[in-house]
C-alpha positions as CSV (number, residue, x, y, z in Angstrom):
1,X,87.6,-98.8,35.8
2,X,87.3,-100.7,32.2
3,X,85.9,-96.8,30.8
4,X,89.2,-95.4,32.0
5,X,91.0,-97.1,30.6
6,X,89.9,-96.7,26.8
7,X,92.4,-94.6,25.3
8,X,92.2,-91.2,24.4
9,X,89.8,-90.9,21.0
10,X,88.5,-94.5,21.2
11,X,85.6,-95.9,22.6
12,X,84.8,-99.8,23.7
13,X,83.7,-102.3,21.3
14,X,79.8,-103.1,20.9
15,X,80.4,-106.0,19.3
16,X,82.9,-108.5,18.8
17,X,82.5,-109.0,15.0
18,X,84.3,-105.0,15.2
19,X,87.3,-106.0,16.4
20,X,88.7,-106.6,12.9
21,X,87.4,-104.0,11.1
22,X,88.4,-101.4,13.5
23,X,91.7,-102.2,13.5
24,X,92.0,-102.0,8.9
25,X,89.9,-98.9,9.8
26,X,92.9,-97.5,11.3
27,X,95.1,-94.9,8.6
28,X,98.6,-96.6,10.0
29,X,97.2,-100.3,8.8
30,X,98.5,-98.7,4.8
31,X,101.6,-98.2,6.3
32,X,102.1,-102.3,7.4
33,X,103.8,-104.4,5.2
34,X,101.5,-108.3,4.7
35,X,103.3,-109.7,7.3
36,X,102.8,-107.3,10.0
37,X,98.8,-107.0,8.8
38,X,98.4,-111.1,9.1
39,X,100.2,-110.7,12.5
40,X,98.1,-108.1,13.9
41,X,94.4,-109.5,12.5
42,X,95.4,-112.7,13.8
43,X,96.5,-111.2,17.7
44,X,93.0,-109.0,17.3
45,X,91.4,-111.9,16.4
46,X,92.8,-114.0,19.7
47,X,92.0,-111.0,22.2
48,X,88.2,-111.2,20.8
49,X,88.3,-114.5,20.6
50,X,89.3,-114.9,24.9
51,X,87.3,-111.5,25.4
52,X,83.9,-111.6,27.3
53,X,81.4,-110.0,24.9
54,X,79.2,-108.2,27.7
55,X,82.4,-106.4,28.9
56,X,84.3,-106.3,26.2
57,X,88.0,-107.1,28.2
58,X,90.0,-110.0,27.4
59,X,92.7,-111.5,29.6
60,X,94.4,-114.6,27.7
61,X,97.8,-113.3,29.0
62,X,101.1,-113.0,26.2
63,X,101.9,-116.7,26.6
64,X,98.7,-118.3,26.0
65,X,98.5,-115.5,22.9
66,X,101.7,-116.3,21.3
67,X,101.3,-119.6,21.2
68,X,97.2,-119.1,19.4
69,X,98.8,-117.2,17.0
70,X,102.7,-119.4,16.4
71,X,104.7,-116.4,17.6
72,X,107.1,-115.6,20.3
73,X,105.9,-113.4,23.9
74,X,108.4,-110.5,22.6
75,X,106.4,-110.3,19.7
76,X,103.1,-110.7,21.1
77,X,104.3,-108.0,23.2
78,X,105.4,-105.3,20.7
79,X,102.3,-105.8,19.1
80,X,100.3,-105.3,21.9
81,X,102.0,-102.0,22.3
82,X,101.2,-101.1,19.1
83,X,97.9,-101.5,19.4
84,X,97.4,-99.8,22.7
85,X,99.8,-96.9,20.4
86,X,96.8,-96.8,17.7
87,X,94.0,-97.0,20.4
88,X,92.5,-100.5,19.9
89,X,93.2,-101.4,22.8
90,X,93.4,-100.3,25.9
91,X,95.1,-101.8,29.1
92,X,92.8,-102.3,32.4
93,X,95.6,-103.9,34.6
94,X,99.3,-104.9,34.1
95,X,99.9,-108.6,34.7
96,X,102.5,-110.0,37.6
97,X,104.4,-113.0,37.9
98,X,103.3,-115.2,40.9
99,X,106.7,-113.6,42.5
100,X,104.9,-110.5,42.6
101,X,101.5,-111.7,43.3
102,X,99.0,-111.7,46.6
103,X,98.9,-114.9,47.8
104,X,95.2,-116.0,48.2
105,X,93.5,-117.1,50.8
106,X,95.2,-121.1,50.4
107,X,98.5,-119.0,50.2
108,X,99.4,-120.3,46.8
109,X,100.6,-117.4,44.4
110,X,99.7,-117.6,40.9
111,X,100.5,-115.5,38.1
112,X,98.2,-112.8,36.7
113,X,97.3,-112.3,33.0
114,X,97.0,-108.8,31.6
115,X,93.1,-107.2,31.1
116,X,92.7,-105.4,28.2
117,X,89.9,-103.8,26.8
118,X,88.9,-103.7,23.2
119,X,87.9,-100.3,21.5
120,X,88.1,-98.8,18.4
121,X,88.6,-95.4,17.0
122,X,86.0,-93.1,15.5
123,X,87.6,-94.1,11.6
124,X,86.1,-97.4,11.9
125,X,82.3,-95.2,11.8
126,X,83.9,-93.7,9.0
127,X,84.6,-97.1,7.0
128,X,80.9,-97.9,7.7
129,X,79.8,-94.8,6.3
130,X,81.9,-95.3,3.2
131,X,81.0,-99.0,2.7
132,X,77.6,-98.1,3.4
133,X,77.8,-95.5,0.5
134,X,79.6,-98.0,-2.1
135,X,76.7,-100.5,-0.7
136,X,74.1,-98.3,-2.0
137,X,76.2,-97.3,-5.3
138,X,76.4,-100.8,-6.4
139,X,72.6,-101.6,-5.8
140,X,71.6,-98.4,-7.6
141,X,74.3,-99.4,-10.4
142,X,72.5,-102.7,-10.6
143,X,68.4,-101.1,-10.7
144,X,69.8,-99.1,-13.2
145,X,71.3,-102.2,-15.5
146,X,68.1,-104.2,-14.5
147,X,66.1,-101.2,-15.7
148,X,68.2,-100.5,-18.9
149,X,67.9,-104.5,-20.0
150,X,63.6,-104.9,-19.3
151,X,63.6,-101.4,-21.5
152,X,65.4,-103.1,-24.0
153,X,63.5,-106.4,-23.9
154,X,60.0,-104.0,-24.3
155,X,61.8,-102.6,-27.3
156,X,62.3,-105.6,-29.2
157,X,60.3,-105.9,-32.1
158,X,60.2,-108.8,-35.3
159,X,62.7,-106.6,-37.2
160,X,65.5,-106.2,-35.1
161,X,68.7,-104.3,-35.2
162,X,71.7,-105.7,-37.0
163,X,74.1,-108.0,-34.6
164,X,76.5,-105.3,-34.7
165,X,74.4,-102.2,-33.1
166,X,73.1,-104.3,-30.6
167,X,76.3,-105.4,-29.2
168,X,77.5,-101.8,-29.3
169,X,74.8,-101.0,-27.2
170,X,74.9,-103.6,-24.8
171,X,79.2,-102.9,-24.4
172,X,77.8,-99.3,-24.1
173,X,75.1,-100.0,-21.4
174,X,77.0,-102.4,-19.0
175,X,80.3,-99.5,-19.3
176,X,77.9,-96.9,-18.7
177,X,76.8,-99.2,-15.6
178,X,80.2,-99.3,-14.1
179,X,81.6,-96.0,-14.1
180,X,78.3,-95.1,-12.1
181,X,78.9,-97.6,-9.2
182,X,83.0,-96.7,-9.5
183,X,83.9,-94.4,-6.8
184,X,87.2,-92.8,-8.4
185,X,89.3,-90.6,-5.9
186,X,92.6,-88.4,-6.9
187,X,96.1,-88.4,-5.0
188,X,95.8,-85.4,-2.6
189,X,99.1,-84.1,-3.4
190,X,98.6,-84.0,-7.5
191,X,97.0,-81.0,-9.3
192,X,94.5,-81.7,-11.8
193,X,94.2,-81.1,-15.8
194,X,90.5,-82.8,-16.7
195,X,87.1,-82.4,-15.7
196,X,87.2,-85.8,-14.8
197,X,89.7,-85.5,-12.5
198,X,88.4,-82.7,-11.3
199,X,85.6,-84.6,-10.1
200,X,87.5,-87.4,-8.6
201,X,89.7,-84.5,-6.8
202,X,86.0,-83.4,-5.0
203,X,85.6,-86.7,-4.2
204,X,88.9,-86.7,-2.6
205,X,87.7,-83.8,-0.8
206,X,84.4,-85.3,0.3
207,X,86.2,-88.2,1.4
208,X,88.5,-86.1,4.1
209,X,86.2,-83.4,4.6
210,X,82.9,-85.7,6.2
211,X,80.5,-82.6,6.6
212,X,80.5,-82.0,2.4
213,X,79.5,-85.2,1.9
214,X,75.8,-83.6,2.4
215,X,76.7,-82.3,-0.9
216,X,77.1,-84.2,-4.4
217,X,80.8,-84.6,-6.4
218,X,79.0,-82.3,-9.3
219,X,78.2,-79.5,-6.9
220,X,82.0,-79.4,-4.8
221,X,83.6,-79.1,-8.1
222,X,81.8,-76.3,-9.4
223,X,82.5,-74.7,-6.0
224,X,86.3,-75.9,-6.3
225,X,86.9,-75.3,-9.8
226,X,88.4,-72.1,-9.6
227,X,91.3,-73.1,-7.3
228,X,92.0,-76.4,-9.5
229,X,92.8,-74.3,-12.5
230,X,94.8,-72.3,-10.4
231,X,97.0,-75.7,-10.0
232,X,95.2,-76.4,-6.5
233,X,95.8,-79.6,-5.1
234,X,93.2,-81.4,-3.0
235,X,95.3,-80.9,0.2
236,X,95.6,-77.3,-0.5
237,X,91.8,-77.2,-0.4
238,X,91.6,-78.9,2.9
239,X,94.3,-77.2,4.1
240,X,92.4,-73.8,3.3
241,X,88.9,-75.4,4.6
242,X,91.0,-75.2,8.1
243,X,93.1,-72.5,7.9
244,X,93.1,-68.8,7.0
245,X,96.0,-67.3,4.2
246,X,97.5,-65.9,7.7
247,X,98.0,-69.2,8.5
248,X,95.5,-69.0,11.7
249,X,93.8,-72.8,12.3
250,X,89.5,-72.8,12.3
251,X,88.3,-73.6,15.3
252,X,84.9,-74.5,14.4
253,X,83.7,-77.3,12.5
254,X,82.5,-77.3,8.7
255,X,79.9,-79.8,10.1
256,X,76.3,-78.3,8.4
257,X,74.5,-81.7,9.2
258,X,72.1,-82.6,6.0
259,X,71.2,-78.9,5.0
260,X,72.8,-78.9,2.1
261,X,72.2,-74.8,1.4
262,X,74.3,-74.4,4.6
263,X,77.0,-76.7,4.1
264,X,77.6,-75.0,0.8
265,X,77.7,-71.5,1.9
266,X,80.2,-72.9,4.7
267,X,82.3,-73.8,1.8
268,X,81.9,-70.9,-0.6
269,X,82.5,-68.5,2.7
270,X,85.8,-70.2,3.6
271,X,87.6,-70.4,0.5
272,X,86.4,-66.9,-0.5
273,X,89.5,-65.7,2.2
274,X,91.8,-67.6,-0.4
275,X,91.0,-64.7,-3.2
276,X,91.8,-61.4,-3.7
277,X,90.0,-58.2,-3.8
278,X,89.7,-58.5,-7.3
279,X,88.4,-62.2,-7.1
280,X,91.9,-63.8,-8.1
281,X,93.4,-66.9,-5.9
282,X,95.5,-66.6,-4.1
283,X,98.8,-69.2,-4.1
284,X,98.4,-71.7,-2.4
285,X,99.6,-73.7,0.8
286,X,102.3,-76.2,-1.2
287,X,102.7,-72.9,-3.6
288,X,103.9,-71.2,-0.6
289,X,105.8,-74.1,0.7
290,X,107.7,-74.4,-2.4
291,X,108.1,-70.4,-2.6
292,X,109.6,-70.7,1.0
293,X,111.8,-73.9,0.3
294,X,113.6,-71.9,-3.0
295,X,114.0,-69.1,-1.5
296,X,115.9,-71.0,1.5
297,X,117.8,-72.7,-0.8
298,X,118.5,-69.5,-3.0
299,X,119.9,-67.8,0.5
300,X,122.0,-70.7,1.2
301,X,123.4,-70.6,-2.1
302,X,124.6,-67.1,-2.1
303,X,126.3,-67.2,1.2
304,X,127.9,-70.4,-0.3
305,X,129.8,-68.1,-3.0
306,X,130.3,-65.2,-1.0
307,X,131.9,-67.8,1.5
308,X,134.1,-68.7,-2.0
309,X,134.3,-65.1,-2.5
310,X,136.0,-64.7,0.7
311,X,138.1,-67.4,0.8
312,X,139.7,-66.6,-2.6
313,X,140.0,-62.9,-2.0
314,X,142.3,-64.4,1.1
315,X,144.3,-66.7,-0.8
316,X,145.2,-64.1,-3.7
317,X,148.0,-62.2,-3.8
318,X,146.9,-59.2,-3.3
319,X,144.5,-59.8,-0.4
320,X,145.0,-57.6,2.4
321,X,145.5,-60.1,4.4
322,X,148.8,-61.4,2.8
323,X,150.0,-57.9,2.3
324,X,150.0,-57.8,5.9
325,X,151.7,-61.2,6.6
326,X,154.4,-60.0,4.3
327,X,154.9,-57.0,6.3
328,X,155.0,-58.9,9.2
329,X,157.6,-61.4,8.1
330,X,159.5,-58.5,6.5
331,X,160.0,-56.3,9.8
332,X,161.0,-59.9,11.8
333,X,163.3,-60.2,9.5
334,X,165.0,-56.1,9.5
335,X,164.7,-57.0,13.5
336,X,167.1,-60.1,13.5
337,X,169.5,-58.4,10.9
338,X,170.3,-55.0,13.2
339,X,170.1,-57.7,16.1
340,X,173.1,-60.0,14.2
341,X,175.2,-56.4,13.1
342,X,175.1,-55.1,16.8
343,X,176.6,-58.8,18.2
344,X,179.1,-58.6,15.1
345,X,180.3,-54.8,16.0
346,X,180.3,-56.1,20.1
347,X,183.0,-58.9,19.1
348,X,185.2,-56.6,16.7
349,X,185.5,-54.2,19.8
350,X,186.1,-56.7,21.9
């Protein structure tokens, strides 16, 4: 019954301490303003708090909840619902008010706190993986400094460099340091103009697209390159690593596991249906977009001024359709004159 519950793309908790993390894992937690973040860290932290840890459910009901964390029930509440929205939580049974509730076996009625499960989505394995990575990027950076500073201690002779050089290379050193632990991505919706940014556009890539991760920054751009000069944007190359030109969606995963051979022939074969015979490439997905958008607006705009067209052939004054008006107006007019003579000559007769 607590498995069934777990919403659709989570899984339960295996430890508490996740509870937290899962929920900053989560892509909507960018989208929360401080407020709402403190609000939900401090509910999450509550339901863990009341949960039992070999179960993983937690049934503190709203009240007890709003008043842990300061806030009202209705807020409690909507956040809750939020939650179960994003999938880290998950709702085992619906409270009831002691109205509502089986009397036991005293016949008192008492009411009865929501059960909720704790879970957590498959981007909080992604975080790990990432933190893991910087983890390992910052130790390396560090060997690398330590390494760099016992070289230069071994180097050190009785007539040593002038104060000058040796602060130059020591300023040199530690920078050198820090750009190799600094994990620099690029806005997926910005082309590129650099070979730096070219590289931190494949690690944008990398960062979306988990199975090239196998793969270093160095090798996806020189597999990429071509389509960033073309003006390429990093979510035109995901959006080609899943779709065809024809706009058909890939079933099958780019997952190649750790063979690294095989994970860049997966990428050299898909983006090689974004090219042309002759090896150009092709324009692409926000290209098309944008293509599609001005020619919309281009149609719109020229049945605006044939509309204008229209409407001021109408109001001139030769327009057919006050040449017929006229006419119109004209033979009313001959109609109630030979009507008005014929009364006239009746009364003279008379």
């Amino acid at each position: 019954m607590i498995l069934a519950a777990v919403p659709a793309g989570s899984r339960r908790l295996e430890h508490l301490g996740d509870a937290v993390p899962a929920l900053r894992a989560l892509p909507a937690w960018q989208d929360l303003s401080r407020i709402r973040r403190r609000l939900m860290e401090s509910l999450v932290g509550a339901l863990a708090a009341c949960a039992d840890w070999s179960k993983m459910i937690s049934r503190p009901g709203h009240k007890r909840l709003a008043k842990m964390i300061g806030r009202s029930a209705s807020t409690v509440t909507a956040a809750i619902a939020w939650l179960m929205r994003h999938g880290v939580i998950g709702r085992v049974a619906a409270g009831r008010s002691a109205a509502y509730a089986t009397p036991d076996e005293r016949g008192k009625r008492i009411n009865e706190a929501a059960v909720y499960v704790l879970c957590c989505t498959a981007h909080l394995d992604v975080e790990k993986i990432l933190a893991r990575h910087r983890a390992d990027a910052a130790a390396e950076a560090r060997e690398r400094a330590g390494q760099r500073r016992i070289r230069g201690a071994v180097e050190k002779n009785w007539h040593p460099s002038s104060l000058e050089d040796s602060l130059t290379r020591t300023r040199r050193g530690t920078t050198h340091a820090r750009d190799r632990g600094l994990v620099e991505l690029w806005p997926c919706n910005r082309a590129v103009a650099t070979r730096r940014q070219q590289l931190a556009a494949a690690r944008t890539v990398q960062d979306r697209a988990l199975g090239l991760r196998v793969l270093s920054a160095r090798d996806v751009r020189s597999l990429i390159r071509p389509f960033l000069e073309a003006g390429w944007t990093p979510a035109d190359l995901l959006h080609a690593l899943d779709h065809t030109p024809q706009g058909a969606h890939r079933l099958h995963s780019l997952d190649a596991g750790q063979d690294t051979a095989r994970a860049r022939g997966y990428l050299r074969w898909r983006l090689e249906h974004w090219k042309d015979p002759g090896g150009l490439v092709l324009a692409s997905a926000s290209a098309r977009a944008r293509e599609r958008a001005e020619a919309a607006r281009e149609a719109m705009h020229r049945d605006r001024q044939a509309d204008a067209r229209a409407r001021a052939a109408a109001a001139g004054v030769e327009s057919p359709a006050r040449i017929a008006a006229l006419a119109a107006m004209r033979m009313l007019f001959r109609q109630g004159g030979a009507e008005r003579d014929s009364l006239e000559a009746a009364h003279l007769t008379a």
